[in-house]
N, C-alpha and C positions, 0 to 999 in steps of 0.2 A: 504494500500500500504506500504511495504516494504522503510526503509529509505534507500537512498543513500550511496555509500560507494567510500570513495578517498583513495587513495593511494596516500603517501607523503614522495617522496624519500629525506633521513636527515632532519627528520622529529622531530629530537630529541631536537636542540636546533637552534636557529636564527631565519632565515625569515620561516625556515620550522619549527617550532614550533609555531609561530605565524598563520603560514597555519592552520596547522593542532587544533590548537583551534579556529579559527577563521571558517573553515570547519564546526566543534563539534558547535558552537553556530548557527550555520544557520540551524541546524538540520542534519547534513552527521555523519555519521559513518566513521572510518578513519584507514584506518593502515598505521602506520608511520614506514621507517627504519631509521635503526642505523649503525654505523662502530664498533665503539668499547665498546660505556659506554653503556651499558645493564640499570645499572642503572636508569640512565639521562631519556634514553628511559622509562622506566616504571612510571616514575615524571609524565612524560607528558598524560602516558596512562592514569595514576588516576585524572589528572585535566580535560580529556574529558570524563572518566567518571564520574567528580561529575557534569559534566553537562549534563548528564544525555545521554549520546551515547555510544555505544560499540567502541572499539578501543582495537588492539592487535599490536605491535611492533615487528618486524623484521630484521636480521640481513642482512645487504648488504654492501658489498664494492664495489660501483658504478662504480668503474674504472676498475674490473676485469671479463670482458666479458665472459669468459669461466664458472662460476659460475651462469649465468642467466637464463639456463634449468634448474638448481635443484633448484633456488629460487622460479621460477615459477610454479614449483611442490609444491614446499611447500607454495605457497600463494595459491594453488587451493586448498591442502587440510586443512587451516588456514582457508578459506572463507567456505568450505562446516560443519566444525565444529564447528565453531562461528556463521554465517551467514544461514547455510544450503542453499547456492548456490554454481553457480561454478561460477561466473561473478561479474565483480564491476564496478564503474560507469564513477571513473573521474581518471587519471593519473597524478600525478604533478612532475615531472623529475626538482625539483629543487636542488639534493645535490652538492656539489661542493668545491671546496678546490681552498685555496687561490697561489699566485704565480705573481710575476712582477720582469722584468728587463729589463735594455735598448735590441733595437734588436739586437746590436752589442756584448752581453752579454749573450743571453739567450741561456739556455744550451739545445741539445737536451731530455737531461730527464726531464729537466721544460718542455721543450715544448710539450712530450709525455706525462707526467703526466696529464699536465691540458687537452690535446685533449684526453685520456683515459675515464676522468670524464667528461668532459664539453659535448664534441662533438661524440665519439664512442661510449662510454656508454649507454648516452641518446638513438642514433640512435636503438641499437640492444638490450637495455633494453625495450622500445617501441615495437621492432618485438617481442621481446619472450612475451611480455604478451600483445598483441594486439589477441589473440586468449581468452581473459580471460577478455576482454574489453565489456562490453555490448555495442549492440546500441544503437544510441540515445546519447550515453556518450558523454565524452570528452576529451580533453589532453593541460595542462598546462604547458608548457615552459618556463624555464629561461633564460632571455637574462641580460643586463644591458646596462646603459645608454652611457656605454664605447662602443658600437656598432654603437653610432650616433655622439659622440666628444670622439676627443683622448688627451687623457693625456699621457704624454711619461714613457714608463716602462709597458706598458698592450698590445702590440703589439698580442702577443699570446693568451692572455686572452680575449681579445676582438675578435680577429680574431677565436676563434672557437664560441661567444657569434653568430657572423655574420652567422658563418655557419647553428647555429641552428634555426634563425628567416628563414633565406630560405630551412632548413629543413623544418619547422612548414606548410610554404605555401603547400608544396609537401604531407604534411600530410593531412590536410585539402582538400587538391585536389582528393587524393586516397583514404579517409575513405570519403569524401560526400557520396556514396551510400549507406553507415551503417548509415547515420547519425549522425556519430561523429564528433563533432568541433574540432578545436585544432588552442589553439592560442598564443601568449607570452606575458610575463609580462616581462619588465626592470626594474630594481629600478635603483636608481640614488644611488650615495654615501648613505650606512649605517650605520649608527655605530654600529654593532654589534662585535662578536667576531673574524667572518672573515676576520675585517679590525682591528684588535685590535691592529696590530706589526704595521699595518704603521701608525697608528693615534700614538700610540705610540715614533713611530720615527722619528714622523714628524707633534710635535703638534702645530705647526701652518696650519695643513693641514683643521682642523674643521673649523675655521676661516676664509679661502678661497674659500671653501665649500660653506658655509653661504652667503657667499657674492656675492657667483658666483648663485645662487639658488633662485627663483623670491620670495619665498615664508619666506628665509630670515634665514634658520637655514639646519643643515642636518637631513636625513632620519633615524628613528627612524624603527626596524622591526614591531611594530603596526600599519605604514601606507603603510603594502606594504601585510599584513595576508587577509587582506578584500577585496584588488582587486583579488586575487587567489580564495576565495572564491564566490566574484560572478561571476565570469565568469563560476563555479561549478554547478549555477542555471537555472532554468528555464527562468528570468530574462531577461538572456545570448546567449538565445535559438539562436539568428538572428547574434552575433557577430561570425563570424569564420574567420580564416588566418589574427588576427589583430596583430598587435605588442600597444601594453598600455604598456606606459612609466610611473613611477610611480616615480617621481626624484623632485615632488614640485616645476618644470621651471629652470633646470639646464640649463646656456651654451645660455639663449635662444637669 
């Protein structure tokens, strides 16, 4: 049998790097995209394959809708001459760009930016390759933990996070006769490079984090690569339309 192959939107550095080798050690095949560093992207190609998976990298700017029939071309003929198929297994609609400001502040290009990425993208990146989707497969969403508690300054950021957990349901609902899942993963506070400006700007923010978090420290991108990845498995088979919070007892 034929290994698995995930698709791992910003797949190049953060939580979706962590995916995407975290995928490659369970045995999946992976093609990750990128926005701009080609390079970064190919870093990560050769550490899935020194574990032994194929993996090829792709160019995606995930907020620009109109680009998503000619990526979908070019992933069907990426998948026929690496792969010699025309289908892959699991979807993971994680890339994303950062953005917060009070509501009374936030400008409509923040706000169209981030529903671009977050919330539009996702929806009609999903339709253009859900014909390229095997049965059986699945789809992995990003929400965050800013979808169940607010912190002030994520009004927008949260509010398309919201939109896509009751996306996920509707997907769930409408791919059950293919038998494909589709469910959400939230992490809780990061620290990676997404949150870099505001831990930065606000270094007492780690520290409130920690304290506010059952577990007693913040979220690192290694404890959030393994839940995307099982939900990728067989394992996973019975879980669909869930939302898993991955935030170590934030808020609780």
């Amino acid at each position: 049998m034929s290994n698995k192959i995930a698709l791992v939107t910003g797949g190049s550095r953060g939580l979706g790097k962590n995916m995407a080798l975290k995928l490659a050690q369970a045995g999946t095949d992976v093609i990750l995209t990128y926005v701009q560093n080609r390079t970064q992207a190919d870093e990560v190609v050769k550490q899935i394959e020194a574990l032994g998976r194929r993996a090829v990298a792709l160019q995606l700017d995930a907020g620009k809708t109109p680009t998503f029939p000619a990526f979908a071309a070019q992933l069907q003929d990426k998948l026929k001459a690496t792969w010699d198929t025309d289908k892959f297994d699991f979807l993971v609609n994680n890339a994303g760009i950062p953005g917060n400001a009070p509501v009374g502040e936030t400008s409509e290009a923040l706000f169209d930016n981030l529903m671009n990425v977050h919330f539009k993208g996702v929806f009609f990146l999903t339709q253009a390759l859900l014909p390229l989707l095997r049965d059986k497969g699945g789809i992995v969403n990003l929400s965050s933990g800013l979808a169940r508690f607010a912190i002030p300054g994520f009004a927008a950021y949260a509010s398309m996070k919201g939109a896509i957990e009751t996306y996920t349901r509707y997907l769930a609902k409408e791919l059950g006769p293919r038998g494909i899942r589709a469910n959400v993963v939230a992490p809780g506070a990061i620290a990676t490079d997404f949150n870099k400006d505001a831990l930065e700007n606000h270094p007492e923010m780690r520290g409130f984090i920690a304290s506010q978090t059952a577990l007693g420290r913040m979220g690192e991108a290694e404890d959030i690569g393994g839940v995307v990845a099982f939900l990728c498995t067989d394992a996973a088979r019975w879980v669909n339309a869930q939302r898993l919070e991955a935030s170590g007892g934030m808020f609780l």
